[in-house]
mmCIF file of the N, C-alpha and C atoms, coordinates in Angstrom:
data_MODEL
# 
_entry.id   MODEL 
# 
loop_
_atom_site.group_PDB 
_atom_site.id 
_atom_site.type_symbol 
_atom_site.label_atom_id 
_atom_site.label_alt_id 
_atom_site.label_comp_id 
_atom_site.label_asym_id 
_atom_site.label_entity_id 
_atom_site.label_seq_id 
_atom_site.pdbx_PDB_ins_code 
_atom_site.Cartn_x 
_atom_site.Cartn_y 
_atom_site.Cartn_z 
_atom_site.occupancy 
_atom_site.B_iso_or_equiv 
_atom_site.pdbx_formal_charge 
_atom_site.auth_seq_id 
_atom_site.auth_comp_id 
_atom_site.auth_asym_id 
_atom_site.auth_atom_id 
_atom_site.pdbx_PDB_model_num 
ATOM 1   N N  . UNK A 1 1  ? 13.255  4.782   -9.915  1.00 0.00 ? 1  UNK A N  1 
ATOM 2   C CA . UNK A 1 1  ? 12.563  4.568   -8.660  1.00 0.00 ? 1  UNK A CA 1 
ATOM 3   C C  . UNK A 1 1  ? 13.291  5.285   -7.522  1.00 0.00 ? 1  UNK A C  1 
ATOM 4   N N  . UNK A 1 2  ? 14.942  5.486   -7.196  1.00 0.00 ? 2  UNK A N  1 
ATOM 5   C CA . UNK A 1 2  ? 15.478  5.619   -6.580  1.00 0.00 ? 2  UNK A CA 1 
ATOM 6   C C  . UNK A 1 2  ? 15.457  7.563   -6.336  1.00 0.00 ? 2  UNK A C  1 
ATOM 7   N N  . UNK A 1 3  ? 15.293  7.732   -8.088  1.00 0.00 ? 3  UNK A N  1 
ATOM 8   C CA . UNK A 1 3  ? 15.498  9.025   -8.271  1.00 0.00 ? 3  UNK A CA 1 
ATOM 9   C C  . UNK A 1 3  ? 14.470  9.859   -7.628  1.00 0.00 ? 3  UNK A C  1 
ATOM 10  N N  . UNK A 1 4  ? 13.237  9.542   -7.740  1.00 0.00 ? 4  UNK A N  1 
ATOM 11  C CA . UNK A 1 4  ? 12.252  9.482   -7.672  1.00 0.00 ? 4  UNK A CA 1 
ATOM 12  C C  . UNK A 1 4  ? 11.328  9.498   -6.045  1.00 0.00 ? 4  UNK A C  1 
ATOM 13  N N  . UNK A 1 5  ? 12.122  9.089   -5.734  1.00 0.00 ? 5  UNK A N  1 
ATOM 14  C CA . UNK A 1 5  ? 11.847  8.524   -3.764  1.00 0.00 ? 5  UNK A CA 1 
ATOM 15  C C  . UNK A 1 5  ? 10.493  7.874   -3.932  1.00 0.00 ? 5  UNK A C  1 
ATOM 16  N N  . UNK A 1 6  ? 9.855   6.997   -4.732  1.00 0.00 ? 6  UNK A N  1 
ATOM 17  C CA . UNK A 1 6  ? 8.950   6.333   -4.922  1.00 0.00 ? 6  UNK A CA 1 
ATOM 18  C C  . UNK A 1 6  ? 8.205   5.415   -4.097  1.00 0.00 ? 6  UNK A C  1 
ATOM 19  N N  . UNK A 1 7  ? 9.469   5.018   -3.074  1.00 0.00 ? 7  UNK A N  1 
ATOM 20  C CA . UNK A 1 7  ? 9.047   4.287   -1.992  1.00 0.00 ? 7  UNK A CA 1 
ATOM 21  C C  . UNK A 1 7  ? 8.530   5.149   -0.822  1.00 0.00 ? 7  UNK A C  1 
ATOM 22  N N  . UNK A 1 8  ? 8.619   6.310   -0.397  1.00 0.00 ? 8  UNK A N  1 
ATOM 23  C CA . UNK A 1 8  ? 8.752   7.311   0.655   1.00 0.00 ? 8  UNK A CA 1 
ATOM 24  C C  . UNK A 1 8  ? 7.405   7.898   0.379   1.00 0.00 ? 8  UNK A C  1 
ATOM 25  N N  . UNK A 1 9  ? 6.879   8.386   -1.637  1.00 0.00 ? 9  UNK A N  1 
ATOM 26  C CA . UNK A 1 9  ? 5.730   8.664   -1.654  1.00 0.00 ? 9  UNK A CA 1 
ATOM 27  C C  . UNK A 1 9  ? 4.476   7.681   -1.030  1.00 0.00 ? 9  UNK A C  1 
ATOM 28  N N  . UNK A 1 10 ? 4.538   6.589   -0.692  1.00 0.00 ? 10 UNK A N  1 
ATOM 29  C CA . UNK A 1 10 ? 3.627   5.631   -0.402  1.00 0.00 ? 10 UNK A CA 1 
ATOM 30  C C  . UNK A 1 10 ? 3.528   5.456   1.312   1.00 0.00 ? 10 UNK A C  1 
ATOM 31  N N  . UNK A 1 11 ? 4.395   6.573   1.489   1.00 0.00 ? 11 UNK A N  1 
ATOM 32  C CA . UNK A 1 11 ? 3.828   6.689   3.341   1.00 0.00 ? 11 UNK A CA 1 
ATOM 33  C C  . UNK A 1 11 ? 2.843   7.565   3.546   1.00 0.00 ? 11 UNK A C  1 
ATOM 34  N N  . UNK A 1 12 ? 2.725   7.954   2.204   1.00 0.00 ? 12 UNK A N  1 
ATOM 35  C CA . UNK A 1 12 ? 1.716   9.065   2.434   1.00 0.00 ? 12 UNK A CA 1 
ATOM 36  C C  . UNK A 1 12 ? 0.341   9.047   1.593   1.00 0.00 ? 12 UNK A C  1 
ATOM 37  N N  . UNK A 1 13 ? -0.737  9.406   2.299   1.00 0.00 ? 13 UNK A N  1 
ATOM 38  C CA . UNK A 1 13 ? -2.190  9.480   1.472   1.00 0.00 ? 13 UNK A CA 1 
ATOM 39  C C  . UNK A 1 13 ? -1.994  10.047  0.082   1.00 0.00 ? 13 UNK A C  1 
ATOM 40  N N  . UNK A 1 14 ? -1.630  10.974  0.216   1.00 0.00 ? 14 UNK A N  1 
ATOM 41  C CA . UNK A 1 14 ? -1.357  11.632  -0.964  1.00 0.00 ? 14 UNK A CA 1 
ATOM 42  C C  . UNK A 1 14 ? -0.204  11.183  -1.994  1.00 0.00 ? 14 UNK A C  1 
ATOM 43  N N  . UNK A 1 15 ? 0.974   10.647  -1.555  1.00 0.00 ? 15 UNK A N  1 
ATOM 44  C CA . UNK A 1 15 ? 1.913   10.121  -2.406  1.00 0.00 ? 15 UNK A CA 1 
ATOM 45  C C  . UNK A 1 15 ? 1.082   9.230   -2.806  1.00 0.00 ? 15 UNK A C  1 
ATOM 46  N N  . UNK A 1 16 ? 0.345   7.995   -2.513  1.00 0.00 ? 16 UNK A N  1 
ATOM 47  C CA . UNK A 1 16 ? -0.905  6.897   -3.006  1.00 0.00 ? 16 UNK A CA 1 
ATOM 48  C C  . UNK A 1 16 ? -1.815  7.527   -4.140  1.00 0.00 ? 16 UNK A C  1 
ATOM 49  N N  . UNK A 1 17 ? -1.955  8.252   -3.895  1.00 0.00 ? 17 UNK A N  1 
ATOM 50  C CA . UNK A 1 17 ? -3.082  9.201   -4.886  1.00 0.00 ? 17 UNK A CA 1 
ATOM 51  C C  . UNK A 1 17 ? -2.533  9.397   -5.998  1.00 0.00 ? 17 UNK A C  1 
ATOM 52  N N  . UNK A 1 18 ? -1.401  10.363  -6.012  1.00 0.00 ? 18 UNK A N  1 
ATOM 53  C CA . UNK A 1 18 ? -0.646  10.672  -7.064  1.00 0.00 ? 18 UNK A CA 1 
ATOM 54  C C  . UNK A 1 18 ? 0.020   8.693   -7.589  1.00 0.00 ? 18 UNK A C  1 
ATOM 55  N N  . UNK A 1 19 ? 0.697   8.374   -6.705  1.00 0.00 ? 19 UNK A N  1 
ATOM 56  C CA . UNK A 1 19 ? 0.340   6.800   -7.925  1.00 0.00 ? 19 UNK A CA 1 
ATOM 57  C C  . UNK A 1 19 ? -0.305  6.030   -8.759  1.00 0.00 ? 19 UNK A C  1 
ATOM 58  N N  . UNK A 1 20 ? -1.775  6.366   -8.000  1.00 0.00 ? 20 UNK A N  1 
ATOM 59  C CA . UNK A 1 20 ? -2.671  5.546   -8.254  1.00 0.00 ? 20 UNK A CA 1 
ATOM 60  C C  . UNK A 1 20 ? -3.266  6.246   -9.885  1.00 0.00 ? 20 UNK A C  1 
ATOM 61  N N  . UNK A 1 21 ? -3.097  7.866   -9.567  1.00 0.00 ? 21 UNK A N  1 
ATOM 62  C CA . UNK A 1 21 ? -3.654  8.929   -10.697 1.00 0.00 ? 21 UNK A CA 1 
ATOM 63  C C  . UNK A 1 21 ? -2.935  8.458   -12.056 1.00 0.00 ? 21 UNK A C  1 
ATOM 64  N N  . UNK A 1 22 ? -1.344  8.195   -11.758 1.00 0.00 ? 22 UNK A N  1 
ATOM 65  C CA . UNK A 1 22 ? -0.497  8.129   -12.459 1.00 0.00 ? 22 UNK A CA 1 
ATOM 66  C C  . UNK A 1 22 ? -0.688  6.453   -13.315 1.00 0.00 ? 22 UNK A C  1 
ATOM 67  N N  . UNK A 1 23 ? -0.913  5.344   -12.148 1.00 0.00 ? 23 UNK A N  1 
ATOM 68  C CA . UNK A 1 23 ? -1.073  4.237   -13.034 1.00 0.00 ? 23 UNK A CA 1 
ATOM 69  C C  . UNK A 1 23 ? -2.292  4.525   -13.537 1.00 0.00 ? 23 UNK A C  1 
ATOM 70  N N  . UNK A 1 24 ? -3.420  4.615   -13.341 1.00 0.00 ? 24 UNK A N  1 
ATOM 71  C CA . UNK A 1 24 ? -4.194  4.956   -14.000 1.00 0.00 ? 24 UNK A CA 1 
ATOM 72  C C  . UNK A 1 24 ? -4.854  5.565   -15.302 1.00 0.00 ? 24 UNK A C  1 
ATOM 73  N N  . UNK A 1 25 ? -3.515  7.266   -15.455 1.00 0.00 ? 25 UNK A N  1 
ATOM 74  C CA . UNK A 1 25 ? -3.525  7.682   -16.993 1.00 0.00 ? 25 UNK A CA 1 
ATOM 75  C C  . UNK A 1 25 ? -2.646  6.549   -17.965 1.00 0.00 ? 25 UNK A C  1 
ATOM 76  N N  . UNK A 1 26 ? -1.859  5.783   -16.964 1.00 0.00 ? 26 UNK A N  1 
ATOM 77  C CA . UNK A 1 26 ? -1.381  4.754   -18.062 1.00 0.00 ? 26 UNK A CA 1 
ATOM 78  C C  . UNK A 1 26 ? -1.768  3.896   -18.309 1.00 0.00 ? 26 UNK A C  1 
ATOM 79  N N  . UNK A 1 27 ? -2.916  3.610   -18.333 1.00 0.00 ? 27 UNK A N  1 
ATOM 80  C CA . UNK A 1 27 ? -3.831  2.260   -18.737 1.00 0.00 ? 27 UNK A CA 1 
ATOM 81  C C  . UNK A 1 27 ? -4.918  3.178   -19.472 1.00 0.00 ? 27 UNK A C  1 
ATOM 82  N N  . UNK A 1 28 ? -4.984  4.227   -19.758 1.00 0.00 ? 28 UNK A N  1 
ATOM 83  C CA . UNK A 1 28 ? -6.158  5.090   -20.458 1.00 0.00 ? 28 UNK A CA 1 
ATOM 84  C C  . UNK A 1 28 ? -7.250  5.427   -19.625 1.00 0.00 ? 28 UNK A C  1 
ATOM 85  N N  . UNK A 1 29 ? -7.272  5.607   -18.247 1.00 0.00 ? 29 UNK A N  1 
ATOM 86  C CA . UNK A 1 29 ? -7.939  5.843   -17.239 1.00 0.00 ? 29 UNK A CA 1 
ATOM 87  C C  . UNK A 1 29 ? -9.188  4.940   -17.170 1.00 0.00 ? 29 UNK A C  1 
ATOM 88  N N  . UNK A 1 30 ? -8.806  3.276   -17.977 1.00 0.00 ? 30 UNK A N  1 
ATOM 89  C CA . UNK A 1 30 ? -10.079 2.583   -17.645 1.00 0.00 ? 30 UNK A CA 1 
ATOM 90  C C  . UNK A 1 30 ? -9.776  1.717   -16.938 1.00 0.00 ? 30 UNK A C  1 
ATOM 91  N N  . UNK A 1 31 ? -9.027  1.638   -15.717 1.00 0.00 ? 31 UNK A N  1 
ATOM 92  C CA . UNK A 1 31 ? -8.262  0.892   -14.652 1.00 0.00 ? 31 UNK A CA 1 
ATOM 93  C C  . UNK A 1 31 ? -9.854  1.229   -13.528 1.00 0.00 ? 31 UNK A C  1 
ATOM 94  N N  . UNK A 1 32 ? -9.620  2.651   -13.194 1.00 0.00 ? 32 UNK A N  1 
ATOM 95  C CA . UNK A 1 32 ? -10.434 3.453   -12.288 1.00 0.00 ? 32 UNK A CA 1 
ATOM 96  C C  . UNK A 1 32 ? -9.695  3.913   -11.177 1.00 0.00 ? 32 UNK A C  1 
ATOM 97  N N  . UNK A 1 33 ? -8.013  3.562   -10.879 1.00 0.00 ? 33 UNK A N  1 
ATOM 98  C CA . UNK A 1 33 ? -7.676  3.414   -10.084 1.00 0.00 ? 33 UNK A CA 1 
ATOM 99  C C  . UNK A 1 33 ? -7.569  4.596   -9.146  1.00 0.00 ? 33 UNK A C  1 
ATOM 100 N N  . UNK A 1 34 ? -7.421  5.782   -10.237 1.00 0.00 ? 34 UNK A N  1 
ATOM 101 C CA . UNK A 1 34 ? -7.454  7.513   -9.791  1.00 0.00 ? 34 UNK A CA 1 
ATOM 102 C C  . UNK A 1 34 ? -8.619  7.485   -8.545  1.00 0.00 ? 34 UNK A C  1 
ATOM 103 N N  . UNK A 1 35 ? -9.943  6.411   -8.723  1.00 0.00 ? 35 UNK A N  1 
ATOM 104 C CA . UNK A 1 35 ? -10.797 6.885   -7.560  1.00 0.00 ? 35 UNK A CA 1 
ATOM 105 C C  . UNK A 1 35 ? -10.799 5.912   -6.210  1.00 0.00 ? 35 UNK A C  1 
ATOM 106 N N  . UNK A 1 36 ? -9.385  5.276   -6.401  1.00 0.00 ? 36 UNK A N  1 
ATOM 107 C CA . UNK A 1 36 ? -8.999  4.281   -5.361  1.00 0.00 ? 36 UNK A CA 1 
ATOM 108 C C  . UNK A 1 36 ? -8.741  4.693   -4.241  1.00 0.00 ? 36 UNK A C  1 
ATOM 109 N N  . UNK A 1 37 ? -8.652  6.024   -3.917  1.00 0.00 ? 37 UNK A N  1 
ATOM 110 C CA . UNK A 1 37 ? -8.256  7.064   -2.829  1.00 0.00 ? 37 UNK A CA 1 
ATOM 111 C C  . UNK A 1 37 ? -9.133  7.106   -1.856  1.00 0.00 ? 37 UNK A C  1 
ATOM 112 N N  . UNK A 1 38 ? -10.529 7.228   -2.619  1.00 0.00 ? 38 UNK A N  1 
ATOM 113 C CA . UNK A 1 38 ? -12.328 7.544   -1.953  1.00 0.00 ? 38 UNK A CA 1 
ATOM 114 C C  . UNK A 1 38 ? -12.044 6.287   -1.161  1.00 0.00 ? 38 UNK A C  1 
ATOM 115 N N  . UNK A 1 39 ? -11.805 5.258   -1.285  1.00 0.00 ? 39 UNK A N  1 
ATOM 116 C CA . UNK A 1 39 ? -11.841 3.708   -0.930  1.00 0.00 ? 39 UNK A CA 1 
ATOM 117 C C  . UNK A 1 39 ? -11.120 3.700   0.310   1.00 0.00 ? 39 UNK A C  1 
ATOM 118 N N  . UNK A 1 40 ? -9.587  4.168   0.227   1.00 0.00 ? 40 UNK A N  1 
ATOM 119 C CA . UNK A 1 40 ? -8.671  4.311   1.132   1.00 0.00 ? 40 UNK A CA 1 
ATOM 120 C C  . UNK A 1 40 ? -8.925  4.662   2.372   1.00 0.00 ? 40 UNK A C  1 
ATOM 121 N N  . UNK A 1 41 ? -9.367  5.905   1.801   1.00 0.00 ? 41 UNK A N  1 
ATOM 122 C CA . UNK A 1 41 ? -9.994  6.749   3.343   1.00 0.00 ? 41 UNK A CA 1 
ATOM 123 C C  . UNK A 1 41 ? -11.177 6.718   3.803   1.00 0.00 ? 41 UNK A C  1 
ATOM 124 N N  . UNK A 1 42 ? -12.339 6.157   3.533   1.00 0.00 ? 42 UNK A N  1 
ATOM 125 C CA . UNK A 1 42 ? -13.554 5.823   3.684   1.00 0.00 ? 42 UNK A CA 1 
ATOM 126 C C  . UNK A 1 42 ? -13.196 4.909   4.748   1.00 0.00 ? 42 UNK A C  1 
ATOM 127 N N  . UNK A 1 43 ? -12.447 3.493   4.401   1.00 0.00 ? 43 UNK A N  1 
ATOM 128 C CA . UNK A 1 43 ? -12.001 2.333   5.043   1.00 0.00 ? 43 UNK A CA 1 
ATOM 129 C C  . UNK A 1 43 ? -10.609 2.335   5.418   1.00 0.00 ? 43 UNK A C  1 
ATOM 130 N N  . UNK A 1 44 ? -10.073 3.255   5.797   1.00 0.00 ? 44 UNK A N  1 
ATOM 131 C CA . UNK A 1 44 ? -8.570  3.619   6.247   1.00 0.00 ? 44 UNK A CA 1 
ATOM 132 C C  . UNK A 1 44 ? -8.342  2.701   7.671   1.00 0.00 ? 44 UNK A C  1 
ATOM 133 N N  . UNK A 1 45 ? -9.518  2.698   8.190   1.00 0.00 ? 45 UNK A N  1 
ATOM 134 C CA . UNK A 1 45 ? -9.139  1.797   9.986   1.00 0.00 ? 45 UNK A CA 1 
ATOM 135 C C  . UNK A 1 45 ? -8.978  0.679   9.244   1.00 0.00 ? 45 UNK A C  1 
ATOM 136 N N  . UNK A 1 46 ? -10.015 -0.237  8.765   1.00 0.00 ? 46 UNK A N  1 
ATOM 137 C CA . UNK A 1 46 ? -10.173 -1.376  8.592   1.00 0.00 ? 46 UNK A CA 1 
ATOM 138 C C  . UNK A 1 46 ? -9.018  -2.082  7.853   1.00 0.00 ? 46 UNK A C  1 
ATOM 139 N N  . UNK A 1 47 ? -8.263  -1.026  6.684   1.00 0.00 ? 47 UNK A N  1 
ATOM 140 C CA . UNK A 1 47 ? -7.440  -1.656  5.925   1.00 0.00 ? 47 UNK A CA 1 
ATOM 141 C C  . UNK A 1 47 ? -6.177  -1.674  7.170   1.00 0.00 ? 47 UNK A C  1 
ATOM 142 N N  . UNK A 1 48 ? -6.004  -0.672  7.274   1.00 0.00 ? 48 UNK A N  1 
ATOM 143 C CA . UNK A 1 48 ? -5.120  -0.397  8.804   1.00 0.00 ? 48 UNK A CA 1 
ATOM 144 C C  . UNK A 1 48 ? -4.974  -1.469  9.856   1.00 0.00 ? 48 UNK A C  1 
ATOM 145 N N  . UNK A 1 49 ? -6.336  -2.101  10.097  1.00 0.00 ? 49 UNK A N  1 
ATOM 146 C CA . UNK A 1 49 ? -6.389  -3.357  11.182  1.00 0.00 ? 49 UNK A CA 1 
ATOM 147 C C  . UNK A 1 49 ? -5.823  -4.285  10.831  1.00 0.00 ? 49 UNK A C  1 
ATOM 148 N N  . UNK A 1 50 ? -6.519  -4.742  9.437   1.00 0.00 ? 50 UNK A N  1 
ATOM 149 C CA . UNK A 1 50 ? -6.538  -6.228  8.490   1.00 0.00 ? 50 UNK A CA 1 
ATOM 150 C C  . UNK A 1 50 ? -4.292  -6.202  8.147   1.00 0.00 ? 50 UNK A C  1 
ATOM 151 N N  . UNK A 1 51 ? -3.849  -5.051  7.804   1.00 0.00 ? 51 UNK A N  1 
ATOM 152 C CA . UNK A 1 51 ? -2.722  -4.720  7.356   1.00 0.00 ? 51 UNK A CA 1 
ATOM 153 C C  . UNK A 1 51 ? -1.543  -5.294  8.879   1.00 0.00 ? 51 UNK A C  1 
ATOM 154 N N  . UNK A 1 52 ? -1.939  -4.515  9.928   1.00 0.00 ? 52 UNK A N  1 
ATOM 155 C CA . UNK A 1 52 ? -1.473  -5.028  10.878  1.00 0.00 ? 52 UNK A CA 1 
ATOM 156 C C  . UNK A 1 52 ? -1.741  -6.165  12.048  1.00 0.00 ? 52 UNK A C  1 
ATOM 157 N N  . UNK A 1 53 ? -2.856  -7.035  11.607  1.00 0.00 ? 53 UNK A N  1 
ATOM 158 C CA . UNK A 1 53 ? -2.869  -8.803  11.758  1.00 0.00 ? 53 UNK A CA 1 
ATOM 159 C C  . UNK A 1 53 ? -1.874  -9.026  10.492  1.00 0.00 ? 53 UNK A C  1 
ATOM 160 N N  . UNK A 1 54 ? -1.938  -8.843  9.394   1.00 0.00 ? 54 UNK A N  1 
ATOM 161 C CA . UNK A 1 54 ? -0.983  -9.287  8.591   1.00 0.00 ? 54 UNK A CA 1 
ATOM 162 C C  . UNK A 1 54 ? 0.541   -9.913  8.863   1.00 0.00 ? 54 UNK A C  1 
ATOM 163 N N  . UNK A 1 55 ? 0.918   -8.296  9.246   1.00 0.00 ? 55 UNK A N  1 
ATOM 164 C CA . UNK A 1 55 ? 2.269   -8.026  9.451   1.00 0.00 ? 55 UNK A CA 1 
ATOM 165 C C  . UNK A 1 55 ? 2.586   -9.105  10.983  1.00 0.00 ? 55 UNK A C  1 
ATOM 166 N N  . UNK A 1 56 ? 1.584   -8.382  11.586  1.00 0.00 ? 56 UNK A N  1 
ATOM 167 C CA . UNK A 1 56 ? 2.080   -9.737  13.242  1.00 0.00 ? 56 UNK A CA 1 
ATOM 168 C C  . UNK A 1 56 ? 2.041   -10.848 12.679  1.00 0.00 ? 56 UNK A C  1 
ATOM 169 N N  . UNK A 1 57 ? 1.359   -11.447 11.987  1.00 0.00 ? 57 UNK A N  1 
ATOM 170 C CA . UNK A 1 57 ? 1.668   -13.228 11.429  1.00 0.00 ? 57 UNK A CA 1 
ATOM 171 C C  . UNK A 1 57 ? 3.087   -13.502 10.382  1.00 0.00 ? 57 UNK A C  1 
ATOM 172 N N  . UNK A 1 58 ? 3.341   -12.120 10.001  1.00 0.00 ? 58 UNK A N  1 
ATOM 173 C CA . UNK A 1 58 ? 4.409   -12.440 9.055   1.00 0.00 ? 58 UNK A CA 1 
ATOM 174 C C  . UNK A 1 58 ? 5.542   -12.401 10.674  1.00 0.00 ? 58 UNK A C  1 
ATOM 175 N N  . UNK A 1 59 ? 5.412   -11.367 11.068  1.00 0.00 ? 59 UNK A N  1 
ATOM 176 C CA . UNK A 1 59 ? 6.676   -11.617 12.349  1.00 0.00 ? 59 UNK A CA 1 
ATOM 177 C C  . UNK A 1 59 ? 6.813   -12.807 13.087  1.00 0.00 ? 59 UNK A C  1 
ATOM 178 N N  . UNK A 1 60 ? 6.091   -13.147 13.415  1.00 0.00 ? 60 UNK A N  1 
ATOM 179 C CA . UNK A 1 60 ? 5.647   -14.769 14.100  1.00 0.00 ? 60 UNK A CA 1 
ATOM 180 C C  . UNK A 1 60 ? 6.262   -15.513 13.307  1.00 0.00 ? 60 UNK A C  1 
ATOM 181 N N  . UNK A 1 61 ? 6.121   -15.710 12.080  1.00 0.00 ? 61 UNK A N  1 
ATOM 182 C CA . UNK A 1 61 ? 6.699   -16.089 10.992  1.00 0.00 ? 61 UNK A CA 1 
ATOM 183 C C  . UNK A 1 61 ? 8.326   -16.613 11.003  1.00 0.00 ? 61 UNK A C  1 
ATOM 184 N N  . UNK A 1 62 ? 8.536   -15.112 10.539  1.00 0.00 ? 62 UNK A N  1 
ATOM 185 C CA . UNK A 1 62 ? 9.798   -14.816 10.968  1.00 0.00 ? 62 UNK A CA 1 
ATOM 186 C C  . UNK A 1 62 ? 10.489  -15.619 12.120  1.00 0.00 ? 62 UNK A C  1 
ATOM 187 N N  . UNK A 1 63 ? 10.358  -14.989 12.925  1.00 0.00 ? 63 UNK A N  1 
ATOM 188 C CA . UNK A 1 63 ? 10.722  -15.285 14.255  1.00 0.00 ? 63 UNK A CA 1 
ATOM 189 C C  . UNK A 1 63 ? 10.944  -16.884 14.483  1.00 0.00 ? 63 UNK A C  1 
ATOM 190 N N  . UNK A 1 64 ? 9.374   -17.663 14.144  1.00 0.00 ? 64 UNK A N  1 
ATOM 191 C CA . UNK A 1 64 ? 9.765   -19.009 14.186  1.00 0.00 ? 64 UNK A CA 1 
ATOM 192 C C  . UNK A 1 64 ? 10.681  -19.577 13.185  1.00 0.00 ? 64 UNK A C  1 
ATOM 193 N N  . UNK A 1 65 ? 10.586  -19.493 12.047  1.00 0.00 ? 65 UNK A N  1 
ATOM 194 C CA . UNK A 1 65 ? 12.009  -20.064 11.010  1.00 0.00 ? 65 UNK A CA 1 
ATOM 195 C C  . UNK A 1 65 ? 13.494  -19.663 11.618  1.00 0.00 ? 65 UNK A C  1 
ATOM 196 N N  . UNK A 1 66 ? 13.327  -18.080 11.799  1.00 0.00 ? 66 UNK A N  1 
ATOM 197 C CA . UNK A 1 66 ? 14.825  -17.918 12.785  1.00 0.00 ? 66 UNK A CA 1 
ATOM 198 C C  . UNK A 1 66 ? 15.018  -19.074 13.858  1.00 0.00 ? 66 UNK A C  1 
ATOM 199 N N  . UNK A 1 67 ? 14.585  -19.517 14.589  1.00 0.00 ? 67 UNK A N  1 
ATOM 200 C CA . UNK A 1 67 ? 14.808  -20.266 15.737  1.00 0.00 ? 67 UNK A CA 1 
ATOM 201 C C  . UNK A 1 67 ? 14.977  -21.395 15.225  1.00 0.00 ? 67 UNK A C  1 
ATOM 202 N N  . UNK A 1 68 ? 14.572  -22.145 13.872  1.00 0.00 ? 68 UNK A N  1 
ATOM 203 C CA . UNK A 1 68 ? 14.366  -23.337 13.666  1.00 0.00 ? 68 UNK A CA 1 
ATOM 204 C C  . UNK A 1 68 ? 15.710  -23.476 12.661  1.00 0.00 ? 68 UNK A C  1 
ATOM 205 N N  . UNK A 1 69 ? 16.539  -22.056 12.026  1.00 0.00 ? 69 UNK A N  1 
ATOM 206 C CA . UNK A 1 69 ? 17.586  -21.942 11.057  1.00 0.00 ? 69 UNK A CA 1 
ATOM 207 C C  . UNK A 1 69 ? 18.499  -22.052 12.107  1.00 0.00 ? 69 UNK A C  1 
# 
């Protein structure tokens, strides 16, 4: 993973793609996941929005247990 920069490919549209291509031939390409990309970018705002309400509730989160530790 390390070797690999595996985490760094996933900032990118394309590093996603090539993952998704990749889990995909390893399940015998009946996952579908190779066409998970079309999905991505079709709905790129929305996942984008929903992703960052996420993250603000996890900080809130955060934030309150810190104060309460």
């Amino acid at each position: 993973m390390t070797e690999y920069n595996w985490l760094v490919s996933y900032a990118s549209i394309e590093g996603i793609d090539r993952t998704l291509k990749q889990m995909d031939h390893r399940t015998k390409l009946r996952s579908g996941m190779g066409n998970a990309i079309d999905e991505l970018q079709q709905f790129y705002t929305e996942f984008e929005a929903e992703f960052t309400a996420f993250f603000e509730d996890i900080q809130a989160h955060v934030n309150q247990r810190t104060t309460e530790l």
